[in-house]
C-alpha positions as semicolon CSV with decimal commas, in nm:
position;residue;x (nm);y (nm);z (nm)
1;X;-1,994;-15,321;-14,257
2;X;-1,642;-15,211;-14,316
3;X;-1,535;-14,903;-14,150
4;X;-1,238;-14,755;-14,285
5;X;-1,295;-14,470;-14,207
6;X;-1,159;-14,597;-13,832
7;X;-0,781;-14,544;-14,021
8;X;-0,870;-14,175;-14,073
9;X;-1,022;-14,014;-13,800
10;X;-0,766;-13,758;-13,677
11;X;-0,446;-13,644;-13,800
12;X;-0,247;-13,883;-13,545
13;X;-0,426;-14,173;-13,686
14;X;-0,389;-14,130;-14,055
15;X;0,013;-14,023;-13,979
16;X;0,042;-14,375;-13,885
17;X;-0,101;-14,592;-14,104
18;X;0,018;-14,393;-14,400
19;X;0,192;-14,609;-14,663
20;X;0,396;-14,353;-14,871
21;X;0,648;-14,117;-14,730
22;X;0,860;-13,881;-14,861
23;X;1,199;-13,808;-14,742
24;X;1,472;-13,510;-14,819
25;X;1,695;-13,783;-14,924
26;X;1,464;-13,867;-15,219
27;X;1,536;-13,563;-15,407
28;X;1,773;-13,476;-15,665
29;X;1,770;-13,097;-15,758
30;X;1,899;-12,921;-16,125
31;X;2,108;-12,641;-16,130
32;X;2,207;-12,449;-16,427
33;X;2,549;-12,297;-16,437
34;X;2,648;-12,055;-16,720
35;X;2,957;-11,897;-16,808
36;X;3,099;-11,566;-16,690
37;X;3,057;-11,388;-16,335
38;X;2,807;-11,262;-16,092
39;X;2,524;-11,398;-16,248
40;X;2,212;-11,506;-16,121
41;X;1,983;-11,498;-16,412
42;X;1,582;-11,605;-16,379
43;X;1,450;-11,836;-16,615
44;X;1,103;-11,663;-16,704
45;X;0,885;-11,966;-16,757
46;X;1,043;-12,113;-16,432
47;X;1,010;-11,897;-16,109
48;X;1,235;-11,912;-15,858
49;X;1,455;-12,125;-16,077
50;X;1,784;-11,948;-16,197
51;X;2,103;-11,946;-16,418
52;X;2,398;-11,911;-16,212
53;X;2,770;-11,823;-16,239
54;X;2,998;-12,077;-16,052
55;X;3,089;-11,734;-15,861
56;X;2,756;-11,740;-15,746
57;X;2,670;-12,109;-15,691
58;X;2,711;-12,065;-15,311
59;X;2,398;-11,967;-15,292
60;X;2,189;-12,225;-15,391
61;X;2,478;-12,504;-15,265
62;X;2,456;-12,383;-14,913
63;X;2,064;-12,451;-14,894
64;X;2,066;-12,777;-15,075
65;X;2,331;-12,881;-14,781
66;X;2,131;-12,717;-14,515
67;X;1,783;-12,871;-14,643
68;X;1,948;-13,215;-14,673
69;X;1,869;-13,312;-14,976
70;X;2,084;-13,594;-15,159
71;X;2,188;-13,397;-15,473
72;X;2,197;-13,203;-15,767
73;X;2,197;-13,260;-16,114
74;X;2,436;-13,025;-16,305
75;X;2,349;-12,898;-16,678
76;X;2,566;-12,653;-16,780
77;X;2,503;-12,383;-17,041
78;X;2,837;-12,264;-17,235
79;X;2,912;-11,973;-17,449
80;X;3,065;-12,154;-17,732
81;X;2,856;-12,414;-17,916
82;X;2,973;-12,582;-18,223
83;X;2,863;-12,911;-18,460
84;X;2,975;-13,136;-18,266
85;X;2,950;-12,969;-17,930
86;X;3,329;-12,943;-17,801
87;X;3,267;-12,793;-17,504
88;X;3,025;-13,086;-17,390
89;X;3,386;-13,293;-17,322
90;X;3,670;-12,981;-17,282
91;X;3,822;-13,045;-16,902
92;X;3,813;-12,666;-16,867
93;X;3,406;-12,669;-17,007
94;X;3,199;-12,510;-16,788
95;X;3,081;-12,824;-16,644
96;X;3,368;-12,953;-16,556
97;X;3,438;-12,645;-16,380
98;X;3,124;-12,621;-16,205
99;X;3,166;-12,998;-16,056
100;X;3,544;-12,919;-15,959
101;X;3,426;-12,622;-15,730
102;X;3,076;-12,808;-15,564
103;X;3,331;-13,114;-15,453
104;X;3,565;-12,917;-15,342
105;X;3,355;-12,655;-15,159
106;X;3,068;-12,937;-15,072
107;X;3,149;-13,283;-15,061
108;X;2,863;-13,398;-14,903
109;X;2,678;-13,318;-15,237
110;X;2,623;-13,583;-15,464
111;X;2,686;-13,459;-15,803
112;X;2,469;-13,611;-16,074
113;X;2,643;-13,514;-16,455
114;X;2,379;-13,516;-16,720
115;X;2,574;-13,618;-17,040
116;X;2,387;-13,515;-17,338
117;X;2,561;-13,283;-17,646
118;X;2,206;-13,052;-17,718
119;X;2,316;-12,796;-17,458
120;X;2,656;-12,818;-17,661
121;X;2,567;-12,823;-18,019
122;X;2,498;-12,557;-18,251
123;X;2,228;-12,707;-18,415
124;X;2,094;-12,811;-18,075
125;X;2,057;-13,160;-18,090
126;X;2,179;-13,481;-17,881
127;X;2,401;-13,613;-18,108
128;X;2,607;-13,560;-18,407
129;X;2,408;-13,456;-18,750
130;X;2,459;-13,489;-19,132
131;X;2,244;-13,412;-19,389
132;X;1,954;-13,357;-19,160
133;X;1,983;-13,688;-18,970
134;X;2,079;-13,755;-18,635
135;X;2,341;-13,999;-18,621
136;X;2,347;-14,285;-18,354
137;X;2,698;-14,459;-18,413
138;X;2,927;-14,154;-18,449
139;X;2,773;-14,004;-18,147
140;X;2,830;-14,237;-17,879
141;X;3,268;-14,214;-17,902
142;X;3,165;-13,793;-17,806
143;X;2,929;-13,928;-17,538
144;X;3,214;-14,120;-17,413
145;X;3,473;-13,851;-17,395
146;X;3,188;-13,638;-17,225
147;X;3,166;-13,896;-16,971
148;X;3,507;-13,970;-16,877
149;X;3,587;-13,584;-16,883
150;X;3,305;-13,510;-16,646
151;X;3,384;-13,874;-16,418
152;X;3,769;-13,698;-16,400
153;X;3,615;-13,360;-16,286
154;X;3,459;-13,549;-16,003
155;X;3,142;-13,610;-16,061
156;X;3,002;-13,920;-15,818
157;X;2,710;-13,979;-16,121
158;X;2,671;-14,030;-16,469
159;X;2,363;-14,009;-16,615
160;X;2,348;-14,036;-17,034
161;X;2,007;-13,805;-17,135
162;X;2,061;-13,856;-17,471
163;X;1,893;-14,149;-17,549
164;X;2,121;-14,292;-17,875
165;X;2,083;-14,679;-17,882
166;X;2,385;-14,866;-17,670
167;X;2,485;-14,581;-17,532
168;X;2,524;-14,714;-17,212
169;X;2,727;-14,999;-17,296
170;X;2,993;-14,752;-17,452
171;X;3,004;-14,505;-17,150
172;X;3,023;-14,783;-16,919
173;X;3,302;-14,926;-17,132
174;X;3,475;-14,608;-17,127
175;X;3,444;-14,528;-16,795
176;X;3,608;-14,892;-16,680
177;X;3,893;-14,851;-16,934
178;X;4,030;-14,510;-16,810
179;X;3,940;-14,603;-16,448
180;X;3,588;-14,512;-16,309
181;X;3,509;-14,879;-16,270
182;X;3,308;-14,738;-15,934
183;X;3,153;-14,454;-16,108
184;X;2,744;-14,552;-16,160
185;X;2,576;-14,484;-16,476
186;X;2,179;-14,342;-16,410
187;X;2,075;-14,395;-16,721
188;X;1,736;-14,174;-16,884
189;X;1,627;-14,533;-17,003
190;X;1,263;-14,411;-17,088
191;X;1,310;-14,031;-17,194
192;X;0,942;-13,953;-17,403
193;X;0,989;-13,724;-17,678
194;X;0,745;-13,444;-17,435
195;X;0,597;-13,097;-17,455
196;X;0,692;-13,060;-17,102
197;X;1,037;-12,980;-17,172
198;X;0,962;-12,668;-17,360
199;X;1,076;-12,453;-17,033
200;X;1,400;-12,625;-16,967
201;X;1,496;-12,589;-17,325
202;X;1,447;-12,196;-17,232
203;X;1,734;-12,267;-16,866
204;X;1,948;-12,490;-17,106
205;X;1,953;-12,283;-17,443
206;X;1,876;-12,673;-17,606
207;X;1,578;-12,600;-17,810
208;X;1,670;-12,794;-18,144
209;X;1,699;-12,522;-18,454
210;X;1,553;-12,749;-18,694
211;X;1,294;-13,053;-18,666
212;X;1,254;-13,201;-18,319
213;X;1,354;-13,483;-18,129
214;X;1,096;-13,797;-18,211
215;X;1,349;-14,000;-18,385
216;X;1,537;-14,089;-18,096
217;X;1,338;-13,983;-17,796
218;X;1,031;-14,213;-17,712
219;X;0,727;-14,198;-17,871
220;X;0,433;-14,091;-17,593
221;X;0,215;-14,330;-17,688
222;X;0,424;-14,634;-17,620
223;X;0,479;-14,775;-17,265
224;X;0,550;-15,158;-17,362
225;X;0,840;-15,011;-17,568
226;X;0,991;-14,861;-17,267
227;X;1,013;-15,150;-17,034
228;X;1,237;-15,297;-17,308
229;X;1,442;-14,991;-17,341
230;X;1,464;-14,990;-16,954
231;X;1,575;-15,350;-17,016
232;X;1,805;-15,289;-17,226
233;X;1,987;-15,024;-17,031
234;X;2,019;-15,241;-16,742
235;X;2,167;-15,537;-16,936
236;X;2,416;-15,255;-17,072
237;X;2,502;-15,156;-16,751
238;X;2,309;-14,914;-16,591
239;X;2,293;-14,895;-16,231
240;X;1,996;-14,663;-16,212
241;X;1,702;-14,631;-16,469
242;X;1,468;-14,354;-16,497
243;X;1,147;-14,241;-16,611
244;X;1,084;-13,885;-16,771
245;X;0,843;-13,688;-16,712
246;X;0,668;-13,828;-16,444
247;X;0,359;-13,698;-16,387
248;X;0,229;-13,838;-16,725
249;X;0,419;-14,112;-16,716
250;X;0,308;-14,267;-16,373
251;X;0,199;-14,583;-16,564
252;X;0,529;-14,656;-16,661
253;X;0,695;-14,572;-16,338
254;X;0,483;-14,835;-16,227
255;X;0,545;-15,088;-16,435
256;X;0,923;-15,024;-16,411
257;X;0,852;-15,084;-16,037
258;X;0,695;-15,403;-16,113
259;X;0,916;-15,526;-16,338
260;X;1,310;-15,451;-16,262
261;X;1,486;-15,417;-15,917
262;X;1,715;-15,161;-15,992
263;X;1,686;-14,842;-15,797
264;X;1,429;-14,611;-15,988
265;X;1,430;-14,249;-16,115
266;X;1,147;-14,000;-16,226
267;X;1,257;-13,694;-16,347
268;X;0,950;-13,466;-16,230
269;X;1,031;-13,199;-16,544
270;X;1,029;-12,846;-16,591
271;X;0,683;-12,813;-16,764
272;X;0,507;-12,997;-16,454
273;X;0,702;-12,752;-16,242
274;X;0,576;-12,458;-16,452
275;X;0,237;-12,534;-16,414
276;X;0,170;-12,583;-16,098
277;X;0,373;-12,232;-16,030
278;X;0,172;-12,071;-16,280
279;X;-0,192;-12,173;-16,167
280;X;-0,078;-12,099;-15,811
281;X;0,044;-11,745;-15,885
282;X;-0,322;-11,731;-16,039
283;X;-0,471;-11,851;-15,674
284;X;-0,605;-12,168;-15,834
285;X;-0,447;-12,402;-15,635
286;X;-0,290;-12,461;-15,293
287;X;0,131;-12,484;-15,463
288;X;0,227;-12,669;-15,097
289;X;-0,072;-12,920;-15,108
290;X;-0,062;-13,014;-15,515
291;X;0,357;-13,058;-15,458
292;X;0,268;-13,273;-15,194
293;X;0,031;-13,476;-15,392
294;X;0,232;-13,430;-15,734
295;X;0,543;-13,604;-15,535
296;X;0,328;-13,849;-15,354
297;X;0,194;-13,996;-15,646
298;X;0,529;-14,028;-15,809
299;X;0,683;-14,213;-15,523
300;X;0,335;-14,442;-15,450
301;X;0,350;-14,515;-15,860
302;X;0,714;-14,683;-15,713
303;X;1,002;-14,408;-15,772
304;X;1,301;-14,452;-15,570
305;X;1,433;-14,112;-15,609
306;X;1,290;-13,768;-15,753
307;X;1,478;-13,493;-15,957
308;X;1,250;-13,233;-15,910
309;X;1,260;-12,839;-15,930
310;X;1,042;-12,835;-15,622
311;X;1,312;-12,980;-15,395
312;X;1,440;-12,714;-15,201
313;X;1,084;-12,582;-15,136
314;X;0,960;-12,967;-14,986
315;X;1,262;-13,021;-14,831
316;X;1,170;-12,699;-14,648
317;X;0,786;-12,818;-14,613
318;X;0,955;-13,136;-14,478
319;X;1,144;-13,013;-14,197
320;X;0,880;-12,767;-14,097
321;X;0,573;-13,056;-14,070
């Protein structure tokens, strides 16, 4: 007879043999920064996650520094929104503002710059539009100026969400010509076209106002497809790859793992957050144990590094075990 069960008889002895860890270093936390002052505005169908003015940013900075985790991911929300979203790549944006003040005030931060134009458009998509059609080509010379804009604001990360083909290849072309030759790309290589995004698109004001995203976003049936878009990425240049979501997604995460050395990101995404807040405000669950497990599973499936919502809360549960 085998006895496993020798491996798990006390506390002590599973602690030891256990095969997947997390760290605070493996998480990346978003923050939403909108225009204006002295706002800290909840996002209903996220608790505990907020808008905030860069007036107020000091007080989620100062506990992602004192919980020790690696870094945030910015998105920021502005007031004016146009066609081709301006403000996405404006040097006084409110991005570029945000990332000016968290390296200046914390530069122990890693700052992680999503570059996407749906926060930025009017119409609310990720790239430029004519006659109902998103338009790859004539989108990626904005996604470059985005880039370079935020890269010259400081950010130490750029990470393209907007999934138009070779748009890696022209930010990373960009960034080398004005400069940034040592600024990494973390690219959102296999971005699913997901109903868990429906809360972020509530923090980000990015719902689209017509049609949805499926024509450039992954389809959520196809995992083969995305081990050649992570591919891809990586031949264009991308230092990082990443999965999103996660949770439903651990196949792919897996296979990624399997197949590519490159260090690996799953973006853990709002809706996953949401519903494991929701159920626990209900008393269904145990929120500490299921974040545990949630995270766990994401980093056994072979993740590198997590963006999650839940960061500052586990980096908490971390220090406190």
């Amino acid at each position: 007879m085998k006895r496993f069960r020798r491996l798990r008889q006390n506390e002590l002895m599973r602690n030891l043999v256990r095969e997947t860890r997390l760290s605070v270093k493996d998480f990346i936390y978003p923050i939403f920064v909108v225009e204006g002052e002295d706002k800290k505005i909840p996002i209903d169908s996220m608790p505990n996650v907020f808008q905030y003015s860069i007036d107020r940013l000091d007080e989620v900075l100062e506990i992602a520094v004192q919980r020790k985790i690696a870094g945030i991911l910015i998105f920021g929300v502005p007031n004016h929104k146009d066609e081709f979203g301006s403000s996405a790549y404006d040097n006084n944006g409110i991005t570029q503002r945000a990332i000016r003040f968290i390296k200046k005030n914390y530069p122990s931060l890693l700052v992680i710059a999503d570059v996407c134009l749906c926060e930025y458009t009017s119409h609310g998509h990720c790239g430029v539009v004519r006659d109902g059609k998103i338009l790859n080509d004539e989108t990626l010379s904005l996604l470059q100026k985005m880039a370079v804009s935020l890269a010259e604001s400081g950010a130490d990360i750029i990470a393209p969400s907007d999934m138009m083909d070779g748009r890696v290849e022209s930010i990373r072309q960009a960034l080398d010509k004005t400069g940034f030759t040592d600024t990494p790309i973390m690219a959102y290589s296999a971005k699913f076209a997901s109903a868990y995004y429906s809360p972020f698109r509530e923090a980000a004001g990015s719902a689209p106002c017509f049609g949805d995203r499926k024509t450039y976003q992954m389809d959520v049936s196809n995992g083969r497809e995305a081990l050649r878009e992570i591919a891809d990425d990586i031949d264009e240049g991308a230092d990082m790859v990443m999965v999103k979501p996660a949770l439903a997604f651990l196949d792919v995460i897996k296979e990624a793992r399997q197949n590519f050395s490159v260090p690996l990101v799953a973006y853990n995404v709002s809706g996953e957050y949401s519903m494991v807040k929701a159920a626990a405000s209900l008393g269904y669950i145990d929120e500490k144990k299921i974040v545990f497990e949630n995270l766990v599973a994401i980093k056994r499936a072979g993740a590198d590094i997590i963006i999650t919502y839940h960061a500052l809360d586990v980096a908490k549960w971390i220090e406190e075990e």
